[in-house]
C-alpha positions as CSV (number, residue, x, y, z in Angstrom):
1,X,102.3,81.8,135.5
2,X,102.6,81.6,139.3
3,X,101.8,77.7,139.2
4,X,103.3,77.0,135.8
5,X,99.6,76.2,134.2
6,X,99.8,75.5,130.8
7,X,97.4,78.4,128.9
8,X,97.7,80.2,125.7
9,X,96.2,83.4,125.2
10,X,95.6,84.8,121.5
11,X,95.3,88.0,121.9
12,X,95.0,91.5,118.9
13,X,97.0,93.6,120.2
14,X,95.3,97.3,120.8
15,X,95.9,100.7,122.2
16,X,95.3,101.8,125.8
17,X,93.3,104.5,126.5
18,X,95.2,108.0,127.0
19,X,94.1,110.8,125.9
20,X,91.1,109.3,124.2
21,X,89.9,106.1,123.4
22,X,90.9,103.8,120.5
23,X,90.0,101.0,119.6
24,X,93.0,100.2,117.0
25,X,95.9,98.3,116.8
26,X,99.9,98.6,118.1
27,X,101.6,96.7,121.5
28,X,100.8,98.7,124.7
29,X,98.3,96.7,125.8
30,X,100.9,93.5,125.8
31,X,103.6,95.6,126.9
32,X,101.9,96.0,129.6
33,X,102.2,92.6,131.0
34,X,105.3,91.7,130.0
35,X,106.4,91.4,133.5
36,X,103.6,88.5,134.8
37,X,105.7,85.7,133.7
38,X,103.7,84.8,130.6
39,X,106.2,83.7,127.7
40,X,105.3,86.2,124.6
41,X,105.3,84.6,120.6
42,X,104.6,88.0,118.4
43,X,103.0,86.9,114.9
44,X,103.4,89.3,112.1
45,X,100.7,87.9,109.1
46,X,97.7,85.9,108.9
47,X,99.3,82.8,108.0
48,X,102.0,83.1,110.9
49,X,98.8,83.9,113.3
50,X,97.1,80.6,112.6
51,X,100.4,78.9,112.5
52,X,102.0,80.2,115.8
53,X,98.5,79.5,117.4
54,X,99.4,76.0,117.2
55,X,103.1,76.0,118.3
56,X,102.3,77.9,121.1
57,X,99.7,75.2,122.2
58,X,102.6,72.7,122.0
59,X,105.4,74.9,123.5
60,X,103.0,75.6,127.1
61,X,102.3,71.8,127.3
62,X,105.7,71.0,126.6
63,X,107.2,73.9,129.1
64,X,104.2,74.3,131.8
65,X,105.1,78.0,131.2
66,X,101.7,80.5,130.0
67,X,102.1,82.1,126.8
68,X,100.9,85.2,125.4
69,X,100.4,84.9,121.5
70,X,100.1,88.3,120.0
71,X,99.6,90.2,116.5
72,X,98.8,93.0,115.4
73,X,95.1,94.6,116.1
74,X,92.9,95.4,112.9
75,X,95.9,95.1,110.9
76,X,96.7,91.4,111.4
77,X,92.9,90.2,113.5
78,X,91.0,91.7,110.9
79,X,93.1,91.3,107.6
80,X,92.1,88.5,105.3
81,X,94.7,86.8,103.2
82,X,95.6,83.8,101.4
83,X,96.2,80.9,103.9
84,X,97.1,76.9,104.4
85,X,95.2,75.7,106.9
86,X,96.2,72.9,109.4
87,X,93.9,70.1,109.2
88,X,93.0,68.0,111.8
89,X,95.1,65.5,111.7
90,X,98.6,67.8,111.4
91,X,97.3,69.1,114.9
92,X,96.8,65.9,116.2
93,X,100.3,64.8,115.0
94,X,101.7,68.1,116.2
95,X,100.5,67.8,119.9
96,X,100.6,64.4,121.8
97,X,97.8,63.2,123.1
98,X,100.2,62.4,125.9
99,X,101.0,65.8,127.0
100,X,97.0,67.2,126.8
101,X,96.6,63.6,129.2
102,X,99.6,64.7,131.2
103,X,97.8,68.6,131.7
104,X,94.6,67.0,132.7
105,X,96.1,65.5,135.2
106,X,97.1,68.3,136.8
107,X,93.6,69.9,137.1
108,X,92.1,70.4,140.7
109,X,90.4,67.2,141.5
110,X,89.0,65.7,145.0
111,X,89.6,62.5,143.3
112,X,93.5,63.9,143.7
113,X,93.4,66.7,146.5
114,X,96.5,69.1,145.9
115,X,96.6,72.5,147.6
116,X,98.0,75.8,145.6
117,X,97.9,79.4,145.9
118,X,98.6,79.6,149.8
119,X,99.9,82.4,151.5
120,X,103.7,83.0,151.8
121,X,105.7,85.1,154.1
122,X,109.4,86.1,153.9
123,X,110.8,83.1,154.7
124,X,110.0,81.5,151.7
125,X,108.6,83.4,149.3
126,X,112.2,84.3,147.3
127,X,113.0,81.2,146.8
128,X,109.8,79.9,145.8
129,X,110.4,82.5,142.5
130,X,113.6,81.8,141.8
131,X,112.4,77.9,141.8
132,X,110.7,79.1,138.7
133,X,113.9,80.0,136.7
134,X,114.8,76.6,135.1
135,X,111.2,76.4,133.2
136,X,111.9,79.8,132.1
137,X,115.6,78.6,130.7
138,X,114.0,76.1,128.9
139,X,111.3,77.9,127.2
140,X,113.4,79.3,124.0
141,X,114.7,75.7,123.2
142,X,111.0,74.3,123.6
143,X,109.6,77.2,121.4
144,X,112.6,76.3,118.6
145,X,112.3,72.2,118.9
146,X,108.3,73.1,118.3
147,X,108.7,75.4,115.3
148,X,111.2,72.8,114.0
149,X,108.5,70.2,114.2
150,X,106.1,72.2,112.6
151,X,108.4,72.6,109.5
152,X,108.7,69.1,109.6
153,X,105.3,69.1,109.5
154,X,103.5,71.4,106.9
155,X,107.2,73.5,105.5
156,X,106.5,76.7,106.7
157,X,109.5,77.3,109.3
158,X,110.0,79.6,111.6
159,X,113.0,81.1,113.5
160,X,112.8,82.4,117.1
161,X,114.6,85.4,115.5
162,X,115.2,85.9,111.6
163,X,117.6,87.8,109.9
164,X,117.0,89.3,106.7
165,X,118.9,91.5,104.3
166,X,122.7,92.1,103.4
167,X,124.8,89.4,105.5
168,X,127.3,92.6,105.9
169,X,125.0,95.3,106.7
170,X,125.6,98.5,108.3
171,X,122.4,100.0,108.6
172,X,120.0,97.1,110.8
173,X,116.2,97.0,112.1
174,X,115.2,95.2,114.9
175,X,111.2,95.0,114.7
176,X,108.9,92.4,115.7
177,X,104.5,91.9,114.4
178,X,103.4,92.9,111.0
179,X,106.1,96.3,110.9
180,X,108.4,93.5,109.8
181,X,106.6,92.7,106.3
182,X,107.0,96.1,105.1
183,X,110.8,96.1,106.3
184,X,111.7,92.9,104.8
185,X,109.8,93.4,101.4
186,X,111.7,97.2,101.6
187,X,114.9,95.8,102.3
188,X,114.8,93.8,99.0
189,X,114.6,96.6,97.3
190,X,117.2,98.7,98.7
191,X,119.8,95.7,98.7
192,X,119.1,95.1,94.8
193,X,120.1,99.1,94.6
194,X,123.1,98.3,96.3
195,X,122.5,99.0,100.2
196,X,123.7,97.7,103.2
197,X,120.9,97.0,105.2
198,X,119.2,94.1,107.1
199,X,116.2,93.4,109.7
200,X,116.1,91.0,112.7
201,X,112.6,90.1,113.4
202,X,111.6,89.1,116.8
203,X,108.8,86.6,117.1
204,X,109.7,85.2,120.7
205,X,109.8,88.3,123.0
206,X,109.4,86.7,126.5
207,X,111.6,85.4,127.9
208,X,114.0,87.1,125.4
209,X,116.0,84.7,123.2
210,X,119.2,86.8,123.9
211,X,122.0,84.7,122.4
212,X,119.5,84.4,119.3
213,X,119.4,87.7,119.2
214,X,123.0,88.7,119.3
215,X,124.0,86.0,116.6
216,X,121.2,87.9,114.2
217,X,122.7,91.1,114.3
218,X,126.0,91.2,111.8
219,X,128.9,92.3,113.4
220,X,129.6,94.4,110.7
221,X,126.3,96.7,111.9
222,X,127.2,100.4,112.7
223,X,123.7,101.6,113.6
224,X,120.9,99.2,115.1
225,X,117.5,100.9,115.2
226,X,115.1,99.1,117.1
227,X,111.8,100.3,116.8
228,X,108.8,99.9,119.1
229,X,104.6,99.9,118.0
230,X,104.1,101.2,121.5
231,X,105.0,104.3,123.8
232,X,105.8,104.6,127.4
233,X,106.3,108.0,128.7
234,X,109.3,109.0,131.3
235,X,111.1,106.0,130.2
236,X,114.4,105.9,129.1
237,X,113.2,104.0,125.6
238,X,110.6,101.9,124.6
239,X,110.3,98.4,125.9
240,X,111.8,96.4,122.7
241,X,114.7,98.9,122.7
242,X,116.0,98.7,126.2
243,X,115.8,94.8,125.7
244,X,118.1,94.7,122.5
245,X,120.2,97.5,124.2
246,X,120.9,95.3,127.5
247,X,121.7,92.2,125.1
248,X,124.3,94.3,123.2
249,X,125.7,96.5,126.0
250,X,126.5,93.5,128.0
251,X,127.5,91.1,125.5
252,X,130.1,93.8,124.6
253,X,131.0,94.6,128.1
254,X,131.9,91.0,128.2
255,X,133.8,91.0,125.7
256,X,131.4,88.5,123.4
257,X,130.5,90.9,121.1
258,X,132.5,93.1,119.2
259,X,131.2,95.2,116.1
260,X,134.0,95.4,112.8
261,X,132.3,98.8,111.8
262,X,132.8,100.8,114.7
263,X,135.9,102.4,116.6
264,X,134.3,101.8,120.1
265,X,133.8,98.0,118.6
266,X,129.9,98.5,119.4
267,X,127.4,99.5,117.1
268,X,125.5,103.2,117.5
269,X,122.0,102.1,119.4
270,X,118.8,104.3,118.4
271,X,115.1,103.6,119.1
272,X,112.2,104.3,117.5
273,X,108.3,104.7,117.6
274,X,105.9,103.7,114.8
275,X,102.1,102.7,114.3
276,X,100.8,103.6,117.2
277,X,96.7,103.1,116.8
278,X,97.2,101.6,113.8
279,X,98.9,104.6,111.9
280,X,100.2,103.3,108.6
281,X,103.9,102.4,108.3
282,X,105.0,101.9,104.8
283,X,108.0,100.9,102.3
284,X,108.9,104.7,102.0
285,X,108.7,104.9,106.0
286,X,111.1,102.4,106.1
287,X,113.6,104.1,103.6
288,X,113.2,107.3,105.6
289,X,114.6,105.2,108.6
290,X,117.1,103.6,106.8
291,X,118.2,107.0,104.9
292,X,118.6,108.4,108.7
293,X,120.7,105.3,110.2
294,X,123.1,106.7,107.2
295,X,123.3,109.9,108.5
296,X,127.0,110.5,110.5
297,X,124.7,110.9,113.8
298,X,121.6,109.9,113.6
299,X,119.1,111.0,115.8
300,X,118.8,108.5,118.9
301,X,114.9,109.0,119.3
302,X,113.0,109.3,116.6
303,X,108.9,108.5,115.1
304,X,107.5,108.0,111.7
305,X,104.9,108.3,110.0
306,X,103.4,111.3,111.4
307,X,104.1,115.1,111.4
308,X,105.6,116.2,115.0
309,X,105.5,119.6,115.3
310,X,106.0,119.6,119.3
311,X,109.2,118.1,120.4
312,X,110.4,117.5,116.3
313,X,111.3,113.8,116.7
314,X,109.2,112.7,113.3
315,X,111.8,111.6,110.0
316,X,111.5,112.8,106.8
317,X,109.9,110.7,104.0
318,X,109.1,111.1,100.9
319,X,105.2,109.2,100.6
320,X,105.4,108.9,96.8
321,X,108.0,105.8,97.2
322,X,105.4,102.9,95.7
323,X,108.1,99.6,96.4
324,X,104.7,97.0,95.5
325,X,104.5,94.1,92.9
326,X,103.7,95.0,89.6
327,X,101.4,91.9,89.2
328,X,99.2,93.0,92.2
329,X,96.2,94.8,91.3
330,X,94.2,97.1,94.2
331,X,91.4,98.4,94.2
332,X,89.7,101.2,96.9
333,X,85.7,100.8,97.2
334,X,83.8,103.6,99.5
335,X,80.7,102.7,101.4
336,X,78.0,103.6,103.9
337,X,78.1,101.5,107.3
338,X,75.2,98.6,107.1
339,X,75.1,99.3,103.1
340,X,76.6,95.7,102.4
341,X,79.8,97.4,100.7
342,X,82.3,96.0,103.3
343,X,80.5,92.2,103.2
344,X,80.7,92.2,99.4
345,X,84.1,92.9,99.3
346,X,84.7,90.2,101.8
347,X,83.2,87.5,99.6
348,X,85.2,88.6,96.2
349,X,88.3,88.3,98.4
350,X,87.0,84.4,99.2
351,X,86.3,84.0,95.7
352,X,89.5,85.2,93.7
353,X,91.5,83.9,96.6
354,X,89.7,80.4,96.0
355,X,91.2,80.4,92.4
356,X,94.6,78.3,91.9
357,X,98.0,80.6,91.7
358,X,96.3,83.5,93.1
359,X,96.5,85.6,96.3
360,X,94.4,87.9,97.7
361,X,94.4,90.2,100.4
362,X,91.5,92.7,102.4
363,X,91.2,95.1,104.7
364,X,88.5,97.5,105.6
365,X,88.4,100.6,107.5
366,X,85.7,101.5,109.6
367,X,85.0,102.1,113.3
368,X,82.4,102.0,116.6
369,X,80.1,104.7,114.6
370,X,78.9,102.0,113.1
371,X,75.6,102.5,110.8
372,X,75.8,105.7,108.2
373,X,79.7,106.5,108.3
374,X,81.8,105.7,105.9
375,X,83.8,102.8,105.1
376,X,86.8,102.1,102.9
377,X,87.5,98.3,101.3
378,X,91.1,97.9,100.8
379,X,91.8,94.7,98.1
380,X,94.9,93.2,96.9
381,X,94.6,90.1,94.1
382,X,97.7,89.1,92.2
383,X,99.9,85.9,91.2
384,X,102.5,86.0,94.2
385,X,102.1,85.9,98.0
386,X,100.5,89.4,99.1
387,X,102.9,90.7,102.4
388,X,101.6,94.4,102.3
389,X,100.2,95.2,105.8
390,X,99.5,98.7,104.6
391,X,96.4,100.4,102.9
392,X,96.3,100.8,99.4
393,X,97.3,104.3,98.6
394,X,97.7,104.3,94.5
């Protein structure tokens, strides 16, 4: 990032180590180095994965800036899923040949001697990282002119941030990785019952599309949750949600943002946690949340999806809520490590998925005990697009 070399690094996003070892998937490890200078393009399916791979490769030639392309470990790396693939020749349209020429040429060469990396003292060391700031400006208008191309392209678009739900919303979720299926498919149901909700998905995360963000959120918002597949301890909220509170707090400071559903003309801010390690989070997780932001006060920390009997920050749900496609038929098969369960199950989802007008959808549970333990095939197969990044449960 230091000498603006075009990179992109694809990377499932996992735990850190704590207080033990996992292996599983949620944001702190990206999180982590949010602050190197990398840009940061957060998929949340398969089919955004493999596409994003390729509009990152054209946004870091086209910006010289590094990007970090993440999604979500185990629950995005390992699912498998209906996809359209790219062919060869869409990625050759998609990046010039010009711009892979014009990275060459900035390779390390004694046919070209160029000296980098030297040391710097006071004197101009500063300046030398604020020279950096007008690649950084540019890189949300690269990232949108690439996704634009891209729809041009193959007709899957993408936003840098999407909005979805009840254009005058009160209740709103600001989420970003494969969290934001199972809000959007939720919030279709609640809106049909009548509800005010939305979600603003986040797939650009560094450097944060601010302006993009602020035109997302209605005005007419009187809570925005923004929740966070990560934890840092001692700090004052989550990554995500002390991002999205600076872009509101000093938009309205300014005077650029006013909200029509509060008295202090700026909507109630709350964060909270979810999925760490890959711990499910669900349609009826997602109406617990939203049947909180109703509340008069809701609470301004908060987790889901587990039980937290120490400090008392979990919501209530109630797990019975089922919010799935009728159509979609899942199935649960139990194994033995090395017994061939998990690889049989892989090839029915190739083969049903193969079949015109219908989509499939696995994912398997199992860990580093390898051999012996047990594992757990989770298949989807149905006549619409599958967007449940959850197990299968009924």
């Amino acid at each position: 990032a230091g000498e603006l070399t075009s990179t992109v690094l694809h990377v499932a996003a996992r735990s850190l180590a704590a207080q033990g070892l996992s292996i599983y998937g949620d944001h702190q490890d990206v999180m982590a180095v949010r602050q190197t200078g990398f840009a940061m393009l957060s998929s949340s399916s398969v089919q955004e994965a493999h596409d994003t791979a390729a509009i990152a490769q054209l946004a870091t030639l086209r910006s010289r800036v590094p990007f970090v392309h993440f999604f979500d470990g185990f629950r995005t790396s390992h699912e498998e899923n209906s996809v359209e693939l790219l062919t060869d020749d869409q990625l050759r349209t998609l990046v010039p040949e010009s711009l892979v020429r014009a990275h060459r040429r900035r390779a390390l060469s004694p046919e070209h001697p160029y000296i980098r990396g030297t040391a710097q003292n006071p004197d101009i060391y500063f300046q030398g990282r604020e020279a950096a700031n007008p690649y950084y400006l540019e890189v949300p208008g690269v990232v949108q002119t690439a996704m634009d191309e891209f729809a041009a392209l193959t007709g899957r678009g993408y936003r840098l941030v999407e909005y979805h739900g009840d254009p005058e919303a009160d209740r709103v979720v600001v989420i970003m990785g494969s969290g934001a299926q199972t809000v959007r498919s939720t919030i279709d149901h609640l809106v049909a019952r009548g509800e005010k909700v939305g979600v603003v998905q986040l797939r650009l995360y560094r450097p944060l599309p601010v302006e993009q963000v602020l035109a997302a959120i209605p005005a007419s918002a009187r809570v925005v949750a923004v929740l966070d597949r990560t934890k840092e301890p001692g700090s004052g909220g989550e990554p995500l949600f002390l991002d999205i509170a600076a872009a509101i707090g000093e938009a309205h400071a300014a005077g650029r943002r006013v909200s029509t559903s509060s008295t202090s003309g700026m909507p109630l801010l709350v964060g909270g946690r979810y999925g760490l390690s890959s711990k499910e989070f669900t349609p009826a997780m997602v109406v617990g949340i939203f049947d909180e932001l109703a509340l008069p006060s809701p609470r301004p920390r908060f987790t889901i999806g587990i039980n937290d009997d120490v400090t008392m920050l979990s919501l209530p749900y109630d797990p019975s809520i089922d919010l799935e496609d009728p159509a979609t038929l899942r199935a649960v098969f139990y194994g033995l490590g090395s017994d061939g369960t998990v690889g049989a199950n892989k090839n029915t989802v190739k083969i049903l998925g193969a079949i015109d007008d219908t989509y499939a959808q696995g994912y398997y549970v199992y860990d580093s005990k390898k051999s012996g333990s047990r594992t757990v095939s989770h298949l989807r197969f149905g006549p619409h697009p599958i967007e449940a990044p959850y197990l299968v449960s009924q």
